[in-house]
C-alpha positions as CSV (number, residue, x, y, z in Angstrom):
1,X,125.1,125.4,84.4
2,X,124.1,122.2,82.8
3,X,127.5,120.3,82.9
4,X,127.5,121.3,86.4
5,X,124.0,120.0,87.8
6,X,124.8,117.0,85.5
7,X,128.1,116.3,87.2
8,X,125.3,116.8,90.8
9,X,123.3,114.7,89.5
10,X,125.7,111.8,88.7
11,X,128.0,112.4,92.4
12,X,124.0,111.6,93.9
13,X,123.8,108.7,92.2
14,X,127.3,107.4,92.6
15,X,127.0,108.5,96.4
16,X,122.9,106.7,96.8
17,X,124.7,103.7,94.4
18,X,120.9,102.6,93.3
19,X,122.1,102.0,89.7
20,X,125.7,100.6,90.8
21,X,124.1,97.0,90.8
22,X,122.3,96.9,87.6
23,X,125.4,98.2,85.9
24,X,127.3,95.0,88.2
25,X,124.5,92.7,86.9
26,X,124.5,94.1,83.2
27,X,128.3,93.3,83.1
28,X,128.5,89.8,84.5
29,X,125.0,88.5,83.1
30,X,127.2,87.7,79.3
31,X,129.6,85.9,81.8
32,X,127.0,84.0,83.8
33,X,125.2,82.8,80.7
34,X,128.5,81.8,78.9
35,X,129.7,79.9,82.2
36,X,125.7,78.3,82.0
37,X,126.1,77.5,78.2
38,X,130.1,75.9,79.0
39,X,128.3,74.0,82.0
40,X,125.7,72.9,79.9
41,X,127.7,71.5,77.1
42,X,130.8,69.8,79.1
43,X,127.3,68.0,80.8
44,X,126.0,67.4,77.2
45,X,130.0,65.9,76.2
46,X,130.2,63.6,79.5
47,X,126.8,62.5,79.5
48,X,127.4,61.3,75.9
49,X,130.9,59.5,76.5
50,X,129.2,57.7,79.6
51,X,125.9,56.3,77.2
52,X,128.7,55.4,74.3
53,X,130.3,53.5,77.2
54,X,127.2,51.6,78.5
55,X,126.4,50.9,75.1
C-alpha cells in the first residue's frame, strides 16, 4: 500500500513538475559557479599580463 501511494505521490509531482526546477538549478549551480570562478581567473591572468605590459 505504501510503495503504491509513494509511486502516486511521485507521478503528481513529476506530472505538477514544482520540484523539476530546483533539482535543474541544484545540478547546474556547481557548473555556473565553476564557469564564474574560470571567468574570474582568465580576467585575473589577462588583467595581470596587460599591467606587466604597461609597466
Amino acid at each position: 500500500m505504501s510503495t503504491k501511494q509513494d509511486r502516486q505521490e511521485e507521478a503528481r509531482d513529476i506530472k505538477s513538475g514544482d520540484d523539476q526546477p530546483s533539482n535543474m538549478s541544484e545540478v547546474y549551480l556547481p557548473f555556473i559557479g565553476f564557469f564564474i570562478v574560470m571567468a574570474v581567473g582568465l580576467g585575473l591572468v589577462i588583467g595581470g599580463f596587460n599591467a606587466l605590459e604597461y609597466l
